[in-house]
KEDO-30918 format. One record per residue: y negated, x negated, z of N, C-alpha, C in turn; residue number from 0. Coordinates in steps of 0.1 Angstrom, whole numbers, plus 5000, padded with zeros to 4 digits. Example, Ala and Ser with C-alpha at 12.3 -4.5 7.8 and 13.67 -1.06 7.14 Angstrom:
5057:4868:5078:5045:4877:5078:5033:4868:5078:0
5022:4872:5071:5011:4863:5071:5000:4871:5079:1
END
This chain:
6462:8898:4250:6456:8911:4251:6446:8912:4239:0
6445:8924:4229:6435:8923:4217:6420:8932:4222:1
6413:8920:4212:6399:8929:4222:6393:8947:4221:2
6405:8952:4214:6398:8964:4215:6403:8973:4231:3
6416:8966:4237:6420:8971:4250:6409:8964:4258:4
6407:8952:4255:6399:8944:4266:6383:8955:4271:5
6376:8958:4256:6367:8965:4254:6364:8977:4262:6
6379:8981:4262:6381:8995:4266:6379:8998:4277:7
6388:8985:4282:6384:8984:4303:6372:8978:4305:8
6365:8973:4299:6354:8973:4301:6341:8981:4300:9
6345:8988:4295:6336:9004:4291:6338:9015:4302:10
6353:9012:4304:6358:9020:4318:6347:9014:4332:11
6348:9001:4331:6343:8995:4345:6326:9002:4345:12
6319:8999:4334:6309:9000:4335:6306:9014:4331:13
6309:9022:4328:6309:9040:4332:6311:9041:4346:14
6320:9035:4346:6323:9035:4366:6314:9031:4377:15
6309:9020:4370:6295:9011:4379:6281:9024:4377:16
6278:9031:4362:6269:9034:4361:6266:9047:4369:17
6276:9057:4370:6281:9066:4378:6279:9064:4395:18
6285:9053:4397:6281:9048:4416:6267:9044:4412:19
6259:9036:4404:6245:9036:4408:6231:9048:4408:20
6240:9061:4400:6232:9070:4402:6235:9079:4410:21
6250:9079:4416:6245:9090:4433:6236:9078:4443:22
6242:9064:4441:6234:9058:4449:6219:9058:4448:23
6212:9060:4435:6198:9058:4434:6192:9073:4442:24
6204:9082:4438:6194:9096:4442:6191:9094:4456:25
6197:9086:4464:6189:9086:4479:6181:9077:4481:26
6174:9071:4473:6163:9059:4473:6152:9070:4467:27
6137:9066:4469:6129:9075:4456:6127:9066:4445:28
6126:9072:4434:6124:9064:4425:6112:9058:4418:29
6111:9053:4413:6095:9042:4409:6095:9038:4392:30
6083:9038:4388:6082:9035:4369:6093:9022:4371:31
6091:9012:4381:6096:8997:4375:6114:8999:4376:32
6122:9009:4384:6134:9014:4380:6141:9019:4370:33
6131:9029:4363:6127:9035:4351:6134:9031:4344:34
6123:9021:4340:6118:9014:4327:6126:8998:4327:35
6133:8992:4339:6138:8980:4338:6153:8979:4331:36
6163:8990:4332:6175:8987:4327:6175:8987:4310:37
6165:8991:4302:6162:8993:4294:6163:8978:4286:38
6152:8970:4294:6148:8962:4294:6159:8950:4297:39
6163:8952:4302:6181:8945:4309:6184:8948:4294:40
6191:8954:4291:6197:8958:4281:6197:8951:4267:41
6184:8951:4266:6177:8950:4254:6185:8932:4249:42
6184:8923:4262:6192:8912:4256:6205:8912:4252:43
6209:8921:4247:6223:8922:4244:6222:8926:4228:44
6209:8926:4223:6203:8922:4207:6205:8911:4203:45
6210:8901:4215:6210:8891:4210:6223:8886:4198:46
6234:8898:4209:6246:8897:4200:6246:8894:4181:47
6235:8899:4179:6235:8904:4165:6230:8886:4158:48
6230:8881:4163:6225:8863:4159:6233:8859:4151:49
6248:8865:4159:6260:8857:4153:6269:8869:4142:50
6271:8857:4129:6276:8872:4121:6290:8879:4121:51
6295:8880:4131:6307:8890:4136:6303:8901:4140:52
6287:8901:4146:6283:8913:4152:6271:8922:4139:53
6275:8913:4127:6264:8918:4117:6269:8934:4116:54
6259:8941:4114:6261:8954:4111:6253:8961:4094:55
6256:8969:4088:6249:8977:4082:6238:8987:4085:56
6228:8983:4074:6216:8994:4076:6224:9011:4080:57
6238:9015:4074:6240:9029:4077:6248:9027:4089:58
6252:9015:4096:6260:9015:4105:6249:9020:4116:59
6239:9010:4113:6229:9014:4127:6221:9024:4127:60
6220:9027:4114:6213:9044:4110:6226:9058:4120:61
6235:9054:4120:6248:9062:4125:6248:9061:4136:62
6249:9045:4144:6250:9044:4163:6236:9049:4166:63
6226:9046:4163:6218:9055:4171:6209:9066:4169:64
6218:9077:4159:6218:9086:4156:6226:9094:4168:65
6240:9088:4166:6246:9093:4175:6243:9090:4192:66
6238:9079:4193:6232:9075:4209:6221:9083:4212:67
6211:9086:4206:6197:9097:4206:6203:9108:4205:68
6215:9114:4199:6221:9131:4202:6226:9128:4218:69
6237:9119:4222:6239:9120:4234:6231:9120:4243:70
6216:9111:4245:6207:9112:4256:6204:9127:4254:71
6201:9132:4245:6194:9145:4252:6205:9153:4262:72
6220:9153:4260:6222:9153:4275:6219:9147:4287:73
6216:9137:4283:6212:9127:4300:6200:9133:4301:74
6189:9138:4293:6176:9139:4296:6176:9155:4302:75
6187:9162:4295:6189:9175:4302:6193:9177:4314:76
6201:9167:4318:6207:9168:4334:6197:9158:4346:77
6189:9152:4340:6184:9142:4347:6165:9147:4350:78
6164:9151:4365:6150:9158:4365:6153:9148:4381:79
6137:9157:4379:6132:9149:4396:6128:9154:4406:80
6122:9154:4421:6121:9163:4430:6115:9155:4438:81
6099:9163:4444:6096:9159:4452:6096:9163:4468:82
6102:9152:4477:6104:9151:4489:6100:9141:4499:83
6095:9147:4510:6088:9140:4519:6082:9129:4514:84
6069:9131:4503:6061:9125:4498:6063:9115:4487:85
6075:9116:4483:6080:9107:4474:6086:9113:4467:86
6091:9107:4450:6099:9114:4437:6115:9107:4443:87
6124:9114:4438:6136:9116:4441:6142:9118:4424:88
6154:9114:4423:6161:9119:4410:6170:9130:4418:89
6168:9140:4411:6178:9154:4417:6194:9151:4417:90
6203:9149:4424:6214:9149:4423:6220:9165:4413:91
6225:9158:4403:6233:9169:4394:6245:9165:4392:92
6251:9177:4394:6269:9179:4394:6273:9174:4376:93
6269:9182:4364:6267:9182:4356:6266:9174:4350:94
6256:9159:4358:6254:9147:4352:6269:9137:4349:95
6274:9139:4361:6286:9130:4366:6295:9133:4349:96
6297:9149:4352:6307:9152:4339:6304:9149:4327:97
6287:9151:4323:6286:9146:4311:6288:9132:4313:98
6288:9121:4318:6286:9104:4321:6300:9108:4314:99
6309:9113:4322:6327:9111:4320:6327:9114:4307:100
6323:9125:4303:6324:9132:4289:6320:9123:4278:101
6312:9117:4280:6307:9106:4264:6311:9096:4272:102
6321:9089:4280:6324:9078:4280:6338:9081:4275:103
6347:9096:4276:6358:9093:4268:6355:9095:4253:104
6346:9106:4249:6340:9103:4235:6340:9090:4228:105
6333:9082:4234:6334:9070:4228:6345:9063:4229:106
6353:9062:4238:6369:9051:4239:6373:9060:4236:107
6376:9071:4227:6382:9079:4213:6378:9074:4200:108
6367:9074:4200:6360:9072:4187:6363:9056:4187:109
6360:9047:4198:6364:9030:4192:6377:9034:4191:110
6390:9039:4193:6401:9034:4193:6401:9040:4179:111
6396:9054:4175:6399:9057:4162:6394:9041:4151:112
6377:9043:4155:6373:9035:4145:6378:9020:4141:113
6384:9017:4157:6390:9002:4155:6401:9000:4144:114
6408:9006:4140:6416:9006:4129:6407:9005:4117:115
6396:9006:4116:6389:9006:4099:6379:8998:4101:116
6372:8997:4110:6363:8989:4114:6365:8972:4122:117
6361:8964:4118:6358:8943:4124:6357:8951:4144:118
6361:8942:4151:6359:8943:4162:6344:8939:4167:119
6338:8930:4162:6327:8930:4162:6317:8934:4162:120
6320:8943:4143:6304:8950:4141:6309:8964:4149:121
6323:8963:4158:6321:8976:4163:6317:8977:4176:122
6312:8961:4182:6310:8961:4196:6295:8961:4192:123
6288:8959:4181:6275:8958:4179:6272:8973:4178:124
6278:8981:4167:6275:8997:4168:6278:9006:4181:125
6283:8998:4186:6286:9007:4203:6273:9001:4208:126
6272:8989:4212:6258:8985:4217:6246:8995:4210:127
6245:8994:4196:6231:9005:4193:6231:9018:4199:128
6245:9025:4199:6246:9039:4202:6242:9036:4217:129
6245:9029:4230:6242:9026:4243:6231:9029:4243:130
6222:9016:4233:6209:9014:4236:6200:9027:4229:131
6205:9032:4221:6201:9045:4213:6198:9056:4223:132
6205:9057:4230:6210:9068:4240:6202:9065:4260:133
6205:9052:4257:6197:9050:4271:6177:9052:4267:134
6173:9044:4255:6162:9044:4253:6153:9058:4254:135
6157:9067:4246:6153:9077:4251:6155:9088:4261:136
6163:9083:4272:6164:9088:4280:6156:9088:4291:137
6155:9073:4290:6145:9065:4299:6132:9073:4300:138
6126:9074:4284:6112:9073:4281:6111:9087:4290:139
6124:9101:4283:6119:9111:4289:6118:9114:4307:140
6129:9097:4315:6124:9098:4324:6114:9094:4334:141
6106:9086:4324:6094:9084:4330:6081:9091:4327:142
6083:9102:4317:6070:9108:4315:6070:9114:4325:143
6081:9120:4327:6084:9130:4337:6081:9124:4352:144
6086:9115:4353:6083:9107:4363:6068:9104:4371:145
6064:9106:4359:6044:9099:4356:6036:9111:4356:146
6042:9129:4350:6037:9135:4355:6039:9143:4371:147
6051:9142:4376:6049:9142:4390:6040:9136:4399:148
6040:9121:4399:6032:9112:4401:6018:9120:4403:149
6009:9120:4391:5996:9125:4387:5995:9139:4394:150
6006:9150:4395:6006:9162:4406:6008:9161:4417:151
6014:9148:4423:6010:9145:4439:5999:9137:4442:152
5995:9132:4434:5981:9125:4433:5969:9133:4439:153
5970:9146:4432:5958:9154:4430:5959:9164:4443:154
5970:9160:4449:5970:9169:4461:5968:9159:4474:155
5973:9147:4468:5969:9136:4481:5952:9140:4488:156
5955:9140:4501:5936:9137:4503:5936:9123:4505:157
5922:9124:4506:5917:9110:4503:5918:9101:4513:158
5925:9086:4517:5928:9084:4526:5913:9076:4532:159
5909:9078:4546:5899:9072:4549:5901:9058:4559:160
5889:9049:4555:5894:9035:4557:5883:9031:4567:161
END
């Protein structure tokens, strides 16, 4: 089996994983350390870049997360929050699911095009920047957001007496 099929189902699984953990998260409320942790997960997968099969070019990575920062601003469009019964919620959106589907076939188009011109490697490295391109600032805009709800139920809490 050549690794760009391998790749592919593996892109499938984990679109598929990422999808079930956000209808699941919308019934939990959400918290900064949720936020801000997959990000952070993620981030070890820089490590890839140690070894030189995953070396990339300055315009390669100027391109993945160019293209990963245009796609978050869909996630940051679909992705808001709601307060209920005293806690922040991520809003369940219909919208979200399609875009998830929508740039996960975008991209297993685009590897299978680019895999013909492009090392399998530096192309699992430019898929990783575009991920991490695209998750990073999604995050950030969901925690500001996050942080100002927070600070507007803050100011309505009364003061608890002890």
């Amino acid at each position: 089996m050549n690794y760009v099929l391998l790749s592919t189902i593996g892109a499938v699984f984990m679109g598929t994983l990422v999808m079930l953990l956000r209808v699941k998260a919308a019934k939990k409320p959400a918290s900064a350390k949720k936020i801000i942790l997959p990000p952070i997960f993620m981030s070890t997968g820089a490590l890839m870049f140690l070894f030189p099969p995953f070396h990339v070019t300055f315009a390669e990575v100027v391109e993945a997360a160019g293209v990963g920062m245009a796609f978050s601003i869909l996630l940051i469009k679909t992705s808001k929050f709601e307060i209920r019964d005293q806690e922040i919620y991520l809003k369940r959106s219909k919208a979200f699911m399609f875009i998830l589907v929508g740039l996960l076939v975008v991209r297993l188009i685009g590897k299978t095009i680019l895999s013909s011109s492009i090392d399998v490697g530096e192309l699992s490295g430019m898929f990783w920047i575009l991920a991490f391109g695209m998750i990073v600032p999604w995050r950030i805009a969901m925690y500001m957001q996050f942080m100002k709800l927070k600070h507007e139920m803050a100011k309505f809490e009364s003061p608890k007496v002890v």
